[in-house]
Each structure stands twice: as structure tokens, then as C-alpha cells.
SELUM-896248 format. One record per residue (C-alpha): residue number from 1; x, y, z. Coordinates in steps of 0.02 Angstrom, whole numbers. Last residue first. Example, Ala and Ser with C-alpha at 12.3 -4.5 7.8 and 13.67 -1.06 7.14 Angstrom:
// SELUM-896248
+-----+--------+--------+--------+
!   k !   east !  north !     up !
+-----+--------+--------+--------+
!   2 !    684 !    -53 !    357 !
!   1 !    615 !   -225 !    390 !
+-----+--------+--------+--------+
//
This chain:
// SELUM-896248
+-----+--------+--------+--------+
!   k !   east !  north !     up !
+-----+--------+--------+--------+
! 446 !    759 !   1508 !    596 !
! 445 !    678 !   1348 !    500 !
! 444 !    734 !   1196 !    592 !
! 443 !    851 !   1085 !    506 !
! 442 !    799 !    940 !    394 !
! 441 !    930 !    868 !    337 !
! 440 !   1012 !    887 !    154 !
! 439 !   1122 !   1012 !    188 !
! 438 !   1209 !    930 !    342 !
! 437 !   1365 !   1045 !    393 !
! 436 !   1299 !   1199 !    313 !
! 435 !   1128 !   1170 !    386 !
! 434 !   1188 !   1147 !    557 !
! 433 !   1313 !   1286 !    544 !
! 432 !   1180 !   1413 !    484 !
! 431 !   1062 !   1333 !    637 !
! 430 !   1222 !   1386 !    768 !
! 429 !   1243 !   1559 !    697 !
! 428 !   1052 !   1588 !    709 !
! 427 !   1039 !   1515 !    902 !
! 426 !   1189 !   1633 !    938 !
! 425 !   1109 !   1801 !    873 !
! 424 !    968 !   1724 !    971 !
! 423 !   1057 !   1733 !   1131 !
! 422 !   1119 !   1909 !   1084 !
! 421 !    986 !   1985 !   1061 !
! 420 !    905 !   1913 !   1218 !
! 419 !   1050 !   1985 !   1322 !
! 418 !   1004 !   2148 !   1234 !
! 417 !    810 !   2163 !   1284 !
! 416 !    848 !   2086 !   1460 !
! 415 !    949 !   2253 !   1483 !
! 414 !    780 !   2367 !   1464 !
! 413 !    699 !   2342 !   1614 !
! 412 !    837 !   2385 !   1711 !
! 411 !    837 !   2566 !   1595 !
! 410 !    643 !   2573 !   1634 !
! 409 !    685 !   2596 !   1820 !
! 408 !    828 !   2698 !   1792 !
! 407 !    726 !   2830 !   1684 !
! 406 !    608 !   2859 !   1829 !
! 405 !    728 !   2894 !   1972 !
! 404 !    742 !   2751 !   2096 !
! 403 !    633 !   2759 !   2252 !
! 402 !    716 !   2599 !   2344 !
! 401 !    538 !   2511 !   2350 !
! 400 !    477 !   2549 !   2137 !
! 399 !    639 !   2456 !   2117 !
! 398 !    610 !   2298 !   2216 !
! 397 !    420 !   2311 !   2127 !
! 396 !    469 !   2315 !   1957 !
! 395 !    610 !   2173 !   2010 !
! 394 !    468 !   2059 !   2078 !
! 393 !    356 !   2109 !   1945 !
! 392 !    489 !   2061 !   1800 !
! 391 !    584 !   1916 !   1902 !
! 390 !    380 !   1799 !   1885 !
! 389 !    390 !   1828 !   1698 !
! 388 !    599 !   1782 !   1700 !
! 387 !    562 !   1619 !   1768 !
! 386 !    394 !   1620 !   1656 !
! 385 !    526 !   1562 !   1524 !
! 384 !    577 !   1419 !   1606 !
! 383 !    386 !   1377 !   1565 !
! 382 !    366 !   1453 !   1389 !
! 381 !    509 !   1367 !   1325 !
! 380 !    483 !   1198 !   1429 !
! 379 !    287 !   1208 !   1357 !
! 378 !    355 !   1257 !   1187 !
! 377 !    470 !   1090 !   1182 !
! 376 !    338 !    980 !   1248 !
! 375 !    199 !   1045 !   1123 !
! 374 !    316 !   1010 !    977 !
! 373 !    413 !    832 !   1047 !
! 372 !    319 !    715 !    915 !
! 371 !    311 !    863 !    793 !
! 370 !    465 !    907 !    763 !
! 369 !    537 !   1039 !    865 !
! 368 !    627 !   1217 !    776 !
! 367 !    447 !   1269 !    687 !
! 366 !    353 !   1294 !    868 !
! 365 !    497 !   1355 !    939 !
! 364 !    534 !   1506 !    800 !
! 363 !    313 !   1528 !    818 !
! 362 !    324 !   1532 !   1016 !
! 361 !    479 !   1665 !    985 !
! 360 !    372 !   1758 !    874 !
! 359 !    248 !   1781 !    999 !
! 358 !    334 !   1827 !   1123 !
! 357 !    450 !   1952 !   1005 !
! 356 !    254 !   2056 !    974 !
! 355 !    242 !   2080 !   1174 !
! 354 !    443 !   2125 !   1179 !
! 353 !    461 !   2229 !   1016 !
! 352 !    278 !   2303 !    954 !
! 351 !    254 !   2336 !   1149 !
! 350 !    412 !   2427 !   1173 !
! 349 !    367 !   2503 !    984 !
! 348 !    195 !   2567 !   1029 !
! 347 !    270 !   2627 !   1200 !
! 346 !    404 !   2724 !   1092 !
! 345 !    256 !   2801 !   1005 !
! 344 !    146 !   2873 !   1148 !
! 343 !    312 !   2936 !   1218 !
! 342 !    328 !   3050 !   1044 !
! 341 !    141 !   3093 !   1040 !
! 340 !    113 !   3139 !   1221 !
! 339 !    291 !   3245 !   1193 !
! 338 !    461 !   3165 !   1289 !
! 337 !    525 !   3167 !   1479 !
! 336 !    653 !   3022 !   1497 !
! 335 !    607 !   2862 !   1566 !
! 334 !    526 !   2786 !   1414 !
! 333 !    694 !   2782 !   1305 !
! 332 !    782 !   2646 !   1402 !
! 331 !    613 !   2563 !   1341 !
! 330 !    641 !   2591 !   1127 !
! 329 !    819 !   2564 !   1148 !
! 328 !    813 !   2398 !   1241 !
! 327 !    640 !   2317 !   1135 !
! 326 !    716 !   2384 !    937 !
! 325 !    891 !   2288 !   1000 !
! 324 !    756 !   2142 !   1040 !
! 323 !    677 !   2155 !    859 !
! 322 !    830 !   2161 !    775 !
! 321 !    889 !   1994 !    822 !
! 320 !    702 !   1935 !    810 !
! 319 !    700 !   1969 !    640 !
! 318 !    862 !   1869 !    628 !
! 317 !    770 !   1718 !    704 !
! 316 !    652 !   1726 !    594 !
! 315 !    743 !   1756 !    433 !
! 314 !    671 !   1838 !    266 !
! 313 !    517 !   1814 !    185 !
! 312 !    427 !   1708 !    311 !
! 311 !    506 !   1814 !    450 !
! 310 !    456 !   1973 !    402 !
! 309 !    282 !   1925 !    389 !
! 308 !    300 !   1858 !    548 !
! 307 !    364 !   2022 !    612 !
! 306 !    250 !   2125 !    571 !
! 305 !     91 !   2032 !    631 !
! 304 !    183 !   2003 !    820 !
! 303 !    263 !   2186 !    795 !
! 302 !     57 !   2262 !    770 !
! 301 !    -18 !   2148 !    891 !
! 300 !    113 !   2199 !   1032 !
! 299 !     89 !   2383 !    963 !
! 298 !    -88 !   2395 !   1027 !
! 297 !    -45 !   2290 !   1173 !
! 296 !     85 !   2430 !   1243 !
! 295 !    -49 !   2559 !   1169 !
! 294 !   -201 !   2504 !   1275 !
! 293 !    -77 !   2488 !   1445 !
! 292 !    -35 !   2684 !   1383 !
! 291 !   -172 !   2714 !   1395 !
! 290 !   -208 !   2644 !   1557 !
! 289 !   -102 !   2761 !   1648 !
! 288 !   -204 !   2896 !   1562 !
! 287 !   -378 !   2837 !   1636 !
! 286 !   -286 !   2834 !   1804 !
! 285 !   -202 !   3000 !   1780 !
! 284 !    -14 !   3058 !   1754 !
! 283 !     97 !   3145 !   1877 !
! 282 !    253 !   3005 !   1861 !
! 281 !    183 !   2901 !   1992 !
! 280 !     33 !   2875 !   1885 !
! 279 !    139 !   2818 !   1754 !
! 278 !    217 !   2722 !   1846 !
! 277 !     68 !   2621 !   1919 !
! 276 !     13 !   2612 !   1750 !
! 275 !    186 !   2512 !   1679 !
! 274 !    208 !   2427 !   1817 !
! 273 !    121 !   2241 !   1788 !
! 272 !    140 !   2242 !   1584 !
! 271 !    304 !   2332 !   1559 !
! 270 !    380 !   2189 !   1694 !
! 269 !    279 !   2043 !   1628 !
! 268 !    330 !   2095 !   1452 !
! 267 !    511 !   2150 !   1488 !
! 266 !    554 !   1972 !   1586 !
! 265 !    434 !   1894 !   1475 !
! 264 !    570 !   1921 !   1348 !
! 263 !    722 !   1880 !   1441 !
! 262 !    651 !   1712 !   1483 !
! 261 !    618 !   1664 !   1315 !
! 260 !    778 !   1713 !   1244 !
! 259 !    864 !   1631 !   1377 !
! 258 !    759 !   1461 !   1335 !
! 257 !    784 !   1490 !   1155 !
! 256 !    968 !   1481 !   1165 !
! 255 !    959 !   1338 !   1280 !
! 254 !    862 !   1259 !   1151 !
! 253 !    989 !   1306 !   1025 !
! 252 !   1128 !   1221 !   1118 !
! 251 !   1055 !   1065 !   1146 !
! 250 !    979 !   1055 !    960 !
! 249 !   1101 !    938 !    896 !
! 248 !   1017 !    783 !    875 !
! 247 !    958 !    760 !   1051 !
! 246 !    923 !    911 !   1178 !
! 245 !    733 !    926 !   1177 !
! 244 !    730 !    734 !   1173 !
! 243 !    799 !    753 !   1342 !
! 242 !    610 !    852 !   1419 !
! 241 !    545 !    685 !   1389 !
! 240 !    416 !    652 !   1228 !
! 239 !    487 !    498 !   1149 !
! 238 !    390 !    422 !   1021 !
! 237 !    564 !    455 !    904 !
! 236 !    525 !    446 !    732 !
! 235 !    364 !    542 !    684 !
! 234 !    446 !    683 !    574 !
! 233 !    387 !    634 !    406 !
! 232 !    224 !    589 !    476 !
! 231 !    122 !    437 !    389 !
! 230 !    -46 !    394 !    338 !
! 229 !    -95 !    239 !    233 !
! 228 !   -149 !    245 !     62 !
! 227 !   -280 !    309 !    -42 !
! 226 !   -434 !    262 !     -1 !
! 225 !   -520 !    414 !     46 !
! 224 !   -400 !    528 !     21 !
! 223 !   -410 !    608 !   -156 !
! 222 !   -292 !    763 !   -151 !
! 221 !   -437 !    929 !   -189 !
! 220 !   -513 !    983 !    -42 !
! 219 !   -348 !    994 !     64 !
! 218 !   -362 !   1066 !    238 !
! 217 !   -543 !   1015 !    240 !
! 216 !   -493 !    826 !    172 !
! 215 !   -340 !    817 !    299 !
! 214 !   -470 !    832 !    457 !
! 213 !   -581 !    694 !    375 !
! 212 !   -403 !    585 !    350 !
! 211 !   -347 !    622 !    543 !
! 210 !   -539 !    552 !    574 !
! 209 !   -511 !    385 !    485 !
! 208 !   -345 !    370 !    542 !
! 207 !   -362 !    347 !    727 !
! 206 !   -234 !    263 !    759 !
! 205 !   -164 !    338 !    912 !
! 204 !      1 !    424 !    802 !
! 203 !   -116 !    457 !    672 !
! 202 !   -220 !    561 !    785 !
! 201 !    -83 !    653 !    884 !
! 200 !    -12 !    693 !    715 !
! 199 !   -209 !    766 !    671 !
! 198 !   -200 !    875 !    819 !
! 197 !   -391 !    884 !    870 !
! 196 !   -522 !    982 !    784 !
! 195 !   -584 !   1176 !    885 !
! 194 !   -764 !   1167 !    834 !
! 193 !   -881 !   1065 !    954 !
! 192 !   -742 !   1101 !   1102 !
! 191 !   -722 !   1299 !   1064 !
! 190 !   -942 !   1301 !   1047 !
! 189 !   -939 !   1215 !   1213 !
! 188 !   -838 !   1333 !   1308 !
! 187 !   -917 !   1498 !   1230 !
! 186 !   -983 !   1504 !   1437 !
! 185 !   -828 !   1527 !   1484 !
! 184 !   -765 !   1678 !   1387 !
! 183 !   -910 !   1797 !   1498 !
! 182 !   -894 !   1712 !   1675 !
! 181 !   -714 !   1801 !   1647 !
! 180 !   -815 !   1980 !   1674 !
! 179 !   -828 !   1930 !   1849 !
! 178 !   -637 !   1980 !   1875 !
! 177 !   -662 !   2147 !   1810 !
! 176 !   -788 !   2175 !   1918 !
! 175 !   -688 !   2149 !   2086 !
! 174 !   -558 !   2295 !   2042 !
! 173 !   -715 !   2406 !   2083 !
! 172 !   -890 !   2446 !   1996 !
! 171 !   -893 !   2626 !   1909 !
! 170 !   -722 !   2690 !   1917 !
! 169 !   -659 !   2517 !   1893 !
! 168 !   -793 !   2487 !   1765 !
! 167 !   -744 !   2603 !   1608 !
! 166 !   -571 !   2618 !   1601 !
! 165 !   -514 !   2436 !   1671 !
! 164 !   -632 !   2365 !   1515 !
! 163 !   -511 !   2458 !   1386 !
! 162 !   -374 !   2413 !   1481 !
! 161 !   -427 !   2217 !   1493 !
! 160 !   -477 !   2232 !   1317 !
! 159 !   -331 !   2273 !   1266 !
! 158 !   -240 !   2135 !   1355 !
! 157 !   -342 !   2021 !   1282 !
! 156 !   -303 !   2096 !   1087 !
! 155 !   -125 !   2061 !   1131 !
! 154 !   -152 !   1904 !   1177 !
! 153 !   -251 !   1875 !   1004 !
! 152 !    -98 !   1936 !    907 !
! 151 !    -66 !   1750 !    944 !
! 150 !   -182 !   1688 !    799 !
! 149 !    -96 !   1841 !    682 !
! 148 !     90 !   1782 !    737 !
! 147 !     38 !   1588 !    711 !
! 146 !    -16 !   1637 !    536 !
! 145 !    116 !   1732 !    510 !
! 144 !    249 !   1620 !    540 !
! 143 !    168 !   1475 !    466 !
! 142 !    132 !   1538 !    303 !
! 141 !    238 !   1462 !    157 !
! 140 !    234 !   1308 !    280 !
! 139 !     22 !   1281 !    269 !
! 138 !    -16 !   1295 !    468 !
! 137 !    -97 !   1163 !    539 !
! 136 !     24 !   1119 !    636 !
! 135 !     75 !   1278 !    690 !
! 134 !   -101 !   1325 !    739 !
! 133 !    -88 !   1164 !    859 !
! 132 !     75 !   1201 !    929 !
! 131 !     29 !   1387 !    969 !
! 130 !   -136 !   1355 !   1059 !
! 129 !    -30 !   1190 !   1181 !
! 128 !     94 !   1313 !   1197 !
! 127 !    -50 !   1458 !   1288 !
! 126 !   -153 !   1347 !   1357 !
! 125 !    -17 !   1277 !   1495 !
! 124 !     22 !   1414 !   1555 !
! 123 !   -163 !   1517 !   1547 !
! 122 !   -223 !   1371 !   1647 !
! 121 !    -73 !   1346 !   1808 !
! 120 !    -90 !   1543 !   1794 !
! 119 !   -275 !   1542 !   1838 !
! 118 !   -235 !   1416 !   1977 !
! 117 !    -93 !   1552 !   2044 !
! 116 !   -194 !   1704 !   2027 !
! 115 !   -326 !   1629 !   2154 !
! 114 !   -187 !   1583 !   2270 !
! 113 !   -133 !   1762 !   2278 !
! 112 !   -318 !   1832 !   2281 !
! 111 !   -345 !   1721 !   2444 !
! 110 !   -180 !   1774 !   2515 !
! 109 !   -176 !   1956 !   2486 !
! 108 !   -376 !   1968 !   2576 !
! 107 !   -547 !   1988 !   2517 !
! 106 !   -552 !   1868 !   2358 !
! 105 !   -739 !   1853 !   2276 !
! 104 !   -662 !   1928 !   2117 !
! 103 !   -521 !   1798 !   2119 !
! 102 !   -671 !   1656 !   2109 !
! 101 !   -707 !   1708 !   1935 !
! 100 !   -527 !   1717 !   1894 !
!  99 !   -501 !   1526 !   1940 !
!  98 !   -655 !   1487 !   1858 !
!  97 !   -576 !   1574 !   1677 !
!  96 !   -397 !   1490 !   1718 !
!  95 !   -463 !   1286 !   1747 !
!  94 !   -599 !   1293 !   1598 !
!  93 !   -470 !   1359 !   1486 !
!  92 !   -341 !   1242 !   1535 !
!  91 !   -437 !   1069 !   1535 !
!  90 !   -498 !   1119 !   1356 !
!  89 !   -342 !   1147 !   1280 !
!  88 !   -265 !    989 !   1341 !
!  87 !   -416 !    882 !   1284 !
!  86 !   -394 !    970 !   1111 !
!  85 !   -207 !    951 !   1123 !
!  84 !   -204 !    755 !   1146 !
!  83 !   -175 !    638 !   1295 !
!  82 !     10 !    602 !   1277 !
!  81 !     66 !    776 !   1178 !
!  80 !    -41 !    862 !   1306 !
!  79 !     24 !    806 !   1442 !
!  78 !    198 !    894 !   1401 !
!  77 !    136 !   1053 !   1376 !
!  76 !      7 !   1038 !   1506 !
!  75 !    150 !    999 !   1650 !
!  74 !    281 !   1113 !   1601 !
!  73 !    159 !   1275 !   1541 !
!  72 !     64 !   1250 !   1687 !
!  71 !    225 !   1237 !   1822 !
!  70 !    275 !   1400 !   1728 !
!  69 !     97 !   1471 !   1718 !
!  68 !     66 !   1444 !   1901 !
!  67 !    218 !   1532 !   1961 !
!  66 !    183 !   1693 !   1847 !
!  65 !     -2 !   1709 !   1926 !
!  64 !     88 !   1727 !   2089 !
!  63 !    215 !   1834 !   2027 !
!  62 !    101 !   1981 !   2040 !
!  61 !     84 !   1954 !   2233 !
!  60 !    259 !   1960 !   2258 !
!  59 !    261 !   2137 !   2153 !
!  58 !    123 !   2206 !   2260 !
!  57 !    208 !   2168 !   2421 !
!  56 !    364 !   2229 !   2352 !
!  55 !    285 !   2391 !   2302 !
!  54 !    187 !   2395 !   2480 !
!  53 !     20 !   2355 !   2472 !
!  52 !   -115 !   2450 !   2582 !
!  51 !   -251 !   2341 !   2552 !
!  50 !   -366 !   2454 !   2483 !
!  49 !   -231 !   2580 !   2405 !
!  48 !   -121 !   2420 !   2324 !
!  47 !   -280 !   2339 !   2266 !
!  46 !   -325 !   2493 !   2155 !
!  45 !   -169 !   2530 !   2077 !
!  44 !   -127 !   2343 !   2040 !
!  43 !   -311 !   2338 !   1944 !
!  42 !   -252 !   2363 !   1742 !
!  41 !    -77 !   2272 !   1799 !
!  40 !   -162 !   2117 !   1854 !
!  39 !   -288 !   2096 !   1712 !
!  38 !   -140 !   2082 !   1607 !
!  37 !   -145 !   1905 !   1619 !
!  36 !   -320 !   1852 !   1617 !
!  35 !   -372 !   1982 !   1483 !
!  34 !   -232 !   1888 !   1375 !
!  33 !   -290 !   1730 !   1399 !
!  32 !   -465 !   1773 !   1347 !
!  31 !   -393 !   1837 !   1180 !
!  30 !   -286 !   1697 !   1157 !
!  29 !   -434 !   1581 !   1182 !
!  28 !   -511 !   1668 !   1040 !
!  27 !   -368 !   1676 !    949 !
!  26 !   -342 !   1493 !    950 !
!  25 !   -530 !   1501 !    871 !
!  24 !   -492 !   1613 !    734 !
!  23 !   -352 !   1518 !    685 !
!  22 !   -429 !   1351 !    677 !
!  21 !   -563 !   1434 !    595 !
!  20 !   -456 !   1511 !    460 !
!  19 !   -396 !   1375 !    410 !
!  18 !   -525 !   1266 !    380 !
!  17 !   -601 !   1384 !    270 !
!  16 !   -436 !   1366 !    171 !
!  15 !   -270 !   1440 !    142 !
!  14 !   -194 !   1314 !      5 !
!  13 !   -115 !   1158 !     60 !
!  12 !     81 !   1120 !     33 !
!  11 !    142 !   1105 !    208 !
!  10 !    -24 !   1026 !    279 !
!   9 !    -14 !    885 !    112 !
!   8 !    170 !    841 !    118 !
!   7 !    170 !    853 !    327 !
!   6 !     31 !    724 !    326 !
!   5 !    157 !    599 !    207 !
!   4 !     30 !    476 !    116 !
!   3 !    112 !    283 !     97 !
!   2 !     46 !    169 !    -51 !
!   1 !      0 !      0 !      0 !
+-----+--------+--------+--------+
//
């Protein structure tokens, strides 16, 4: 019997229907997990006066959320390559939007702290497990923007979350905005009756008949039926331990990716938590503050779109190289006194350059690891990566407690941006080498 290569047919497809549903629907949850996660920053100023936070205080609490999305982007993005991304995708969604429901019944620190934490355990492990299976389905001429546009969703979420802070906290407290996550849960069922499983994970169980439905909508017109049996390309090696993550030559560009990672959500996490409350300790208003939240997530989307269109014409990885030296200027910049319009703009590019990098460095990881080890190498990415997420409050708030001036605060927050450069300066060198020294293999697309 004739053998049909799944990668041949995904990689090759046109942009279909099918498509653009699975794209529009990992948005979707992108969306919601964005609101979860910058919901913190949007309602720090209010929590801190009613419970009298100190800056460290407030930056501890922060990192709660942070710890649960490392150990949920370790343990989901690694169970869901045994039990399926569809079941994974579910389980997290339904465990971060109740966990954020409860937080706006919290009346103390340590209730809203352990609150944060379950929703992070959710929006960590969602957020891979999203990425791999847009990736997947991606055709290859596209992949990079495709997964940048899906993922422009987080930015969208933390848009909303200003946009929402603006009009109810005046009106109905911090506690509102948490309610408003009864809204994403209840489009639960329509995300399970739509969203399809991954079709490797369905070939690898078996299940042919339905991997070959799935493969019919991505490819209307290559006869299926009864054509042959299915096979992946890249489906040697069952293994799915955080080791096979350093076989076959990619130790050092894994480590490469894990610095990059955690340098970025260093500056996101960081930008994302203090960013109002310095504002407003700079002379500027509540509504203001928030602004600028609004345009840090404005140009997120913006860079994320950008820059995978950048990097299916050109190089990734090098986009991303130029991306983080964009990310240390553009912030060291903030803390001097500019024009509305001028400091307006360099927060459109911080956000365009560290929220925007994110998601180009889940779409570089995503295309690096085959698919057998995809959703286990983005969840060890994205979780030794929430390392530096849960340093970027804790350091906001260390230097918000010694009183530093204003541009010294944003020039600590800006150093991450050029240690990142460099680390994926390094991962390109290293993938030119691998391709020069086995031209025929399949290396990972940088």
C-alpha cells in the first residue's frame, strides 16, 4: 500500500475555510488569555490603596499568577502531547476562567494570591498547547504569520482588559473585572464542538479515519479516501521527555531559546504589571495610565503581525535579532520626559518589540521541534521562560521600593532586551552551521 506523508499535504495546502477557523478560534482563547494576564496590571493601583500594598508586596503578589503558568506551561505542555491538544486545551481554559471568577470574591492578599496562581497553572499551559496546534496546521509558506496573527489574540486580551479597566473600575471596583471572565466561559462548548484535534496526535493513536476527515478540509482537492496509509515525516522518536529537547544537535539552541524566552517575559511581565502604576507616579491619571496599557498591546499585535511576515520572507530568528535591540532602545527611552505623541510612540514600539518578540519566539519554537516533541518543547520554552515573567514584577516592585529615578527603572527593564539579542544572534549562527554541515537534513527553520 501506497504511503501519504501528513506534513506533504499541511505544508503544501492552500489557505482554506479550515484555516481560518482554527485560527480564529486559538485567537479566541488567546484573547481570553490575555485579559487574564494583564488583568493584574489594569487593577494593581487599586488593590495596592485598599489593602495597603507595599511595592514589594504588590510585586510578590504579581508573581503569583507567573508561578502557576510556569508549572502549567511544564506539565500541560507535556500532557498534552500524551492525551491530545484538544483535551489539553480544554482542561486549561476551563481551569484559568473559574479561577478568575473566584479571584473577584477574594478579600484578603492570600486568597487573591492563590486565586492568581490556579488561573496561571491554565493560561500556562493553554498558551503552547494554542501555538502548537495553529502551527500544525499551518500551510509552511505561512506558518509564521499565521501563528503571529492567531497569537496577536493576547494582545487583543490585554486590550480589552485596559479598555474594560477604564470604564468599570471607576464605576464597579477591581472585583468587576474579574466577573467579566464568566463571559469567555460560557463559549466553552462552541471551542470544544469546533476547535479539531491535532491530526499527528491522531495518526500516532490510530485513529486514521478522522486524521483523514481533518486532511480533506485542509486539502479539498488530493483524493484521500482510499488512498494509502498515513504517515508523519517527522514521527521517529515516540519519545516526549524534556531530553529529546536536547538530542540531534539542538542542545545548544534550546538553551538559546530558553534565555531568549526568559528575557522576553522578563520585559513583558515587567512593562505589563508597572507600567500604569508608573505612570501615575510620574503625575499622570488613572484613565491615562491605562493608555498607555491600551498602546503597549496595541503595538504587541502590530510587531507580532509584522514580524511574521518578516520572518517568512526573510529570517526569523534574525528578525528577532533586530527586534530585541528595537525592545532595549525603545524602553531605556521611556524614562526620559518626551511629547504625548513622541512617548505614545516608543510605548507602541516597546510593545511592538517585547509583546510582538513573544509571539514570534512561540512561532521560532514551534517550527525548531518536530512534531512528536512540539507541544513539549514550547511548554519547557514558555515555562523556564515564566522564570523571568515571575523576576519582572518582583524586580518592578524591588525598584519601585528603593525610590529610583524614573529613567533607571525602565533602563533595568531594558537590559533583558540585549542579552536576548544576543542569545538568538547565537541560536542563528548555530542553525547556519547545522545546515551547512548537513544540507540535506531537515534543520529547523530560523
Amino acid at each position: 500500500m501506497s504511503k501519504i506523508d501528513v506534513h506533504d499535504i499541511i505544508d503544501n495546502a492552500g489557505f482554506t475555510r479550515f484555516h481560518w477557523m482554527v485560527m480564529a478560534l486559538c485567537a479566541l482563547l488567546l484573547i481570553f488569555d490575555g485579559y487574564d494576564l494583564f488583568i493584574y496590571g489594569v487593577v494593581l493601583p487599586a488593590i495596592m490603596q485598599e489593602w495597603g500594598l507595599t511595592p514589594l508586596e504588590a510585586g510578590a503578589l504579581g508573581s503569583y499568577a507567573l508561578f502557576g503558568m510556569m508549572f502549567g506551561a511544564l506539565a500541560f505542555g507535556t500532557l498534552a502531547d500524551r492525551i491530545g491538544r484538544k483535551k489539553g486545551i480544554a482542561i486549561c481554559f476551563a481551569l484559568f476562567s473559574s479561577a478568575t471568577i473566584i479571584n473577584g470574591f477574594a478579600s484578603n492578599p492570600t486568597e487573591f494570591g492563590i486565586c492568581r496562581f490556579l488561573a496561571g497553572l491554565g493560561c500556562g499551559g493553554l498558551m503552547p498547547n494554542a501555538v502548537a496546534l495553529m502551527n500544525e496546521y499551518a500551510p509552511k509558506r505561512l506558518r509564521s504569520t499565521l501563528v503571529a496573527v492567531m497569537f496577536s489574540g493576547y494582545s487583543l486580551g490585554g486590550m480589552l482588559a485596559a479598555g474594560v479597566g477604564i470604564y468599570m473600575l471607576p464605576r464597579f471596583g477591581w472585583e468587576s473585572m474579574f466577573f467579566a471572565a464568566g463571559v469567555p466561559l460560557l463559549l466553552l462548548p462552541l471551542i470544544l464542538w469546533k476547535l479539531p484535534e491535532s491530526v499527528g496526535f491522531l495518526v500516532r493513536q490510530g485513529r486514521h479515519a478522522q486524521a483523514r476527515a481533518i486532511l480533506q478540509r485542509i486539502a479539498p482537492d488530493v483524493p484521500l479516501a482510499n488512498s494509502g496509509e498515513l504517515v508523519m515525516s517527522e514521527n521517529k522518536g515516540q519519545g516526549v521527555g524534556v531530553f529529546e529537547l536536547f538530542r540531534e544537535g539542538r542542545a545548544l539552541r534550546t538553551l538559546c531559546l530558553w534565555l531568549a524566552f526568559f528575557c522576553c517575559l522578563l520585559m513583558v511581565y515587567a512593562l505589563s504589571s508597572w507600567l500604569p502604576k508608573l505612570m501615575a507616579s510620574a503625575g499622570y491619571s488613572l484613565g491615562s495610565s491605562l493608555s498607555f496599557l491600551l498602546a503597549l498591546n496595541f503595538g504587541g499585535m502590530a510587531g507580532a503581525i509584522l514580524g511574521g511576515w518578516l520572518g517568512d520572507r526573510f529570517n526569523l530568528s534574525k528578525v528577532m535579532v533586530a527586534f530585541f535591540i528595537a525592545a532595549a532602545v525603545s524602553i531605556s527611552l521611556l524614562g526620559f520626559k518626551s511629547a504625548p505623541a513622541l512617548l505614545y510612540l516608543l510605548i507602541f514600539i516597546a510593545g511592538a518589540t517585547t509583546i510582538g518578540t513573544q509571539i514570534l519566539l512561540y512561532a521560532g519554537a514551534a517550527q525548531f521541534y518536530g512534531l512528536s516533541i512540539r507541544s513539549t518543547g514550547l511548554g519547557w520554552a514558555s515555562g523556564i521562560g515564566r522564570n523571568g515573567a515571575i523576576v519582572g514584577p518582583l524586580l518592578g516592585g524591588a525598584l519601585m521600593a528603593i525610590d529610583l529615578p524614573l529613567q533607571l527603572n525602565f533602563m533595568a527593564f531594558a537590559v533583558p532586551g540585549a542579552v536576548a539579542a544576543l542569545a538568538m544572534t547565537l541560536f542563528a549562527l548555530s542553525s547556519q552551521r547545522r545546515r551547512r554541515a548537513a544540507p540535506g537534513a531537515a534543520v529547523a527553520a530560523s
